[in-house]
Every structure is written in C-alpha cells, then in structure tokens.
ZAMARGU-4260 file (C-alpha; in steps of 0.2 Angstrom, whole numbers, plus 5000, padded with zeros to 4 digits):
<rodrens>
0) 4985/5092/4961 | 4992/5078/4971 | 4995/5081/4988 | 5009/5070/4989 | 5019/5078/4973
5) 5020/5059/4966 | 5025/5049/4981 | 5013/5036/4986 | 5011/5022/4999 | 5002/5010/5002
10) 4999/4999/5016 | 4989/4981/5016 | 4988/4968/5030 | 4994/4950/5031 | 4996/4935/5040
15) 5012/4933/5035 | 5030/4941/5035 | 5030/4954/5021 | 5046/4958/5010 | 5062/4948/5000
20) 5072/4937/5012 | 5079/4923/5003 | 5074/4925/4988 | 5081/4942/4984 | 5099/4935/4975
25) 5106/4939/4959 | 5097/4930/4949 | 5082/4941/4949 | 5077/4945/4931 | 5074/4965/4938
30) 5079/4977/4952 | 5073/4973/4968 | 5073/4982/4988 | 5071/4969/5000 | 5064/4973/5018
35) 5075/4979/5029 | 5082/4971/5045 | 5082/4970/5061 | 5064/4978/5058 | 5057/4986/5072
40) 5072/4995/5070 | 5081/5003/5088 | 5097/5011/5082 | 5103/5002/5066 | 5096/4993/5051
45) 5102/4985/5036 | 5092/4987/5017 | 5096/4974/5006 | 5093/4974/4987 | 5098/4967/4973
50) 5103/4976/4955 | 5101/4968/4937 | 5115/4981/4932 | 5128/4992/4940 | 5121/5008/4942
55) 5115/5025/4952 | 5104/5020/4968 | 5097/5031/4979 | 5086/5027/4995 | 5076/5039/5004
60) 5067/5038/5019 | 5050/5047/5021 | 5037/5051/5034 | 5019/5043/5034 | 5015/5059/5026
65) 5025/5060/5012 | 5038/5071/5018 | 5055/5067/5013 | 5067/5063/5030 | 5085/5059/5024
70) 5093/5053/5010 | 5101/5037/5015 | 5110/5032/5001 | 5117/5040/4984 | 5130/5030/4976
75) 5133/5017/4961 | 5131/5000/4966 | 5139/4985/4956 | 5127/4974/4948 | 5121/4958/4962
80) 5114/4959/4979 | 5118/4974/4990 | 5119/4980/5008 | 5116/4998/5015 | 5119/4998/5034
85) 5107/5014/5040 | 5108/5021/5058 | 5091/5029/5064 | 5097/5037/5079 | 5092/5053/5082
90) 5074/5049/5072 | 5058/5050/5084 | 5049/5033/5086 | 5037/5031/5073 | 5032/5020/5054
95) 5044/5027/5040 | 5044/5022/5022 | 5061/5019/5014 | 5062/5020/4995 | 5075/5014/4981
100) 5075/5021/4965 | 5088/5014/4953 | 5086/5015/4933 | 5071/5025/4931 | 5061/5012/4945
105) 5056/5015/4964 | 5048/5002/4973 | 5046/5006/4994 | 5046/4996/5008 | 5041/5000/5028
110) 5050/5003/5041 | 5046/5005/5060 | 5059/5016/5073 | 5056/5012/5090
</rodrens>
C-alpha cells in the first residue's frame, strides 16, 4: 500500500538552474512542463509547457506530502508552447509540487511560495 496513492516526488541537488528555459519550443519530439517563473514565487507565477498535440491538460499543485492543493488548470490546449498564469495568494509560504498530465503522461516540477 503506497502511502502516496501513486503520486511521487522526487528531489536532487545541483549546481545549476534546474528546469526548461529556452529549450522547451515546439519542436520537442514529446510533451514537456517547463519550470515555472518567477520562482520563488510571492503572488503570481507563470508554467510554461509545450504540447506535441492539442489536447486535455491538467495541472495540479500538491503539498510536500502528497496532498492535493488546487487544480490550476483543466482545459484543451492547442498543440505548441503554452502559458498558464497561476496566482498563489492566499497559499501559506512553503515547497509545492505542480504537476502536468496531458495524454496519459505527468511529469512534476517544484515550486517555492514565499
């Protein structure tokens, strides 16, 4: 029995930025979520990702134990690079995970509310 019903994170250190800047365009051969911006975030962020194909996206933001926090997003989304603008007032200061799933595929990225 998993404790986190199927939702897992996880977190490694580096030197160097982590996340999609630059590179996260439309001609990526899959879906990708790139990291989101400004990041620590005080009252809005934006999440960037890119789609092969038009389709159903979803992004959720969870808690560093799993729990699920808002839905931020539920909408088709053309095929190409996409913006969500999120506004975290109202959330206590803290790490957050934000999570895309689009076509059967979730990838997560990190997110810090100060």
């Amino acid at each position: 029995q998993s404790f986190f019903k199927g939702l897992y994170f996880f977190e490694t250190e580096h030197d160097a930025t982590l996340g999609l800047s630059d590179d996260l365009n439309s001609s990526t051969t899959k879906d990708a979520l790139g990291q989101n911006y400004p990041n620590p975030v005080s009252n809005s962020t934006t999440i960037p990702f890119t789609l092969i194909n038009s389709g159903k996206v979803v992004i959720r933001l969870y808690n560093t134990q799993g729990s699920l926090i808002r839905e931020i997003a539920s909408a088709v989304y053309p095929a190409g690079r996409n913006l969500v603008i999120f506004d975290t007032k109202g959330l206590p200061t803290g790490v957050y995970f934000y999570q895309l799933e689009s076509s059967g595929i979730k990838q997560a990225k990190k997110m810090i509310i100060k």
